[in-house]
C-alpha positions in Angstrom: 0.0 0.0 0.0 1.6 3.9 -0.7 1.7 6.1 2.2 -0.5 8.6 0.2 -2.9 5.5 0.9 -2.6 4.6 4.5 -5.7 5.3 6.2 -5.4 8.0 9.2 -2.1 10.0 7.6 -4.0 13.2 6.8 -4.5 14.7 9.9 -0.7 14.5 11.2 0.4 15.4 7.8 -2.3 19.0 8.0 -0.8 19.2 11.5 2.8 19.2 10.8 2.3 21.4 7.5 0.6 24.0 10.0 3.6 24.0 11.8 6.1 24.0 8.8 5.6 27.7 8.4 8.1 29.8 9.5 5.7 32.3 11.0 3.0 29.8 12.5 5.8 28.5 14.5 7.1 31.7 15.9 3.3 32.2 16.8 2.8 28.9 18.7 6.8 29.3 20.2 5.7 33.0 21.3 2.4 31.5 22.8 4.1 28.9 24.6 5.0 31.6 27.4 1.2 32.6 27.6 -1.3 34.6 25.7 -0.9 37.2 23.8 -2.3 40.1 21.7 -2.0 41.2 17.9 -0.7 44.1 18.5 2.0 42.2 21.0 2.6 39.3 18.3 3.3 42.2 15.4 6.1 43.8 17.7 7.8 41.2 18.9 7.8 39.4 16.1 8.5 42.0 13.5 5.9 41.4 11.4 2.6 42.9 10.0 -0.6 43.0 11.6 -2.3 41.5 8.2 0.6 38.7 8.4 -0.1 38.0 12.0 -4.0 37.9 11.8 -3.6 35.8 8.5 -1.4 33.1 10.4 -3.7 33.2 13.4 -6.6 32.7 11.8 -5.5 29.7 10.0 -3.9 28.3 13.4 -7.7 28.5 14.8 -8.8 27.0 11.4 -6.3 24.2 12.8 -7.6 24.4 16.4 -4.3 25.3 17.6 -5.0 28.5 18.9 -8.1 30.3 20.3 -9.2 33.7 21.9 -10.6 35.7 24.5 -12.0 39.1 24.3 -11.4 41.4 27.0 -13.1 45.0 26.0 -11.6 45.3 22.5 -8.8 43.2 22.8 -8.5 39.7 21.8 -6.2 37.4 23.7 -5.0 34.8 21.7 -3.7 31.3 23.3 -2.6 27.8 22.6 -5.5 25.6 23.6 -4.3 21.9 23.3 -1.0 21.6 26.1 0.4 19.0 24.4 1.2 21.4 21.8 3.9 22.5 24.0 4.9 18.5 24.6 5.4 18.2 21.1 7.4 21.4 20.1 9.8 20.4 22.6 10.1 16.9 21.6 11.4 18.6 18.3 13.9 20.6 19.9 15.5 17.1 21.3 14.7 15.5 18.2 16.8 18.5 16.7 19.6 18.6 19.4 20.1 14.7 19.4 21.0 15.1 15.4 22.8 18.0 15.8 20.3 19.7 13.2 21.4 17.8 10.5 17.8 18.1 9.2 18.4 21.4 8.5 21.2 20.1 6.0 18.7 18.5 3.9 18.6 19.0 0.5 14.4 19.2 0.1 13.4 20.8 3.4 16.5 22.0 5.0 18.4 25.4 4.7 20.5 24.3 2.2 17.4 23.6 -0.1 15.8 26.9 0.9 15.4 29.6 -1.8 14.7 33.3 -0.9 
């Protein structure tokens, strides 16, 4: 049987593109320390407020992320802990190969184009 075949694939492989992109994962890394704010997201992170509601939007498409609303702010936060489990079982993952996937030709840096 392909693996585009195997039953029950397609919900890890939407939940690991979701976290493929650059700016998602700064998102959920930034929201691992707690709740935060457009506004707060844009400035620590650098980047536009369009970019930042864009990426959050499809992280609650994702479930990833929800909000409160506190006046006329909206407080944005992880909602599944494991979340958290899982990022840092990457960063061992990552520090036990010493990065190496980052040398990869497809998905690493050395395959990146800018």
């Amino acid at each position: 049987m392909a693996i585009g075949c195997t039953p029950g694939l397609a919900p890890a492989v939407a939940l690991f593109r979701s976290l493929g992109d650059p700016t998602r994962l700064a998102i959920l890394r930034r929201m691992a320390t707690g709740e935060a704010r457009v506004v707060d997201l844009t400035n620590e992170l650098g980047l536009a407020q369009s970019t930042v509601s864009k990426h959050l939007a499809c992280l609650r498409d994702c479930g990833l992320v929800d909000y409160r609303v506190e006046g006329r702010q909206s407080f944005y936060a992880l909602t599944r802990p494991e979340l958290l489990d899982l990022l840092r079982s990457a960063e061992q993952v990552l520090a036990a190969t010493g990065e190496a996937v980052a040398l990869c030709p497809v998905y690493g840096t050395a395959g990146a184009t800018s």
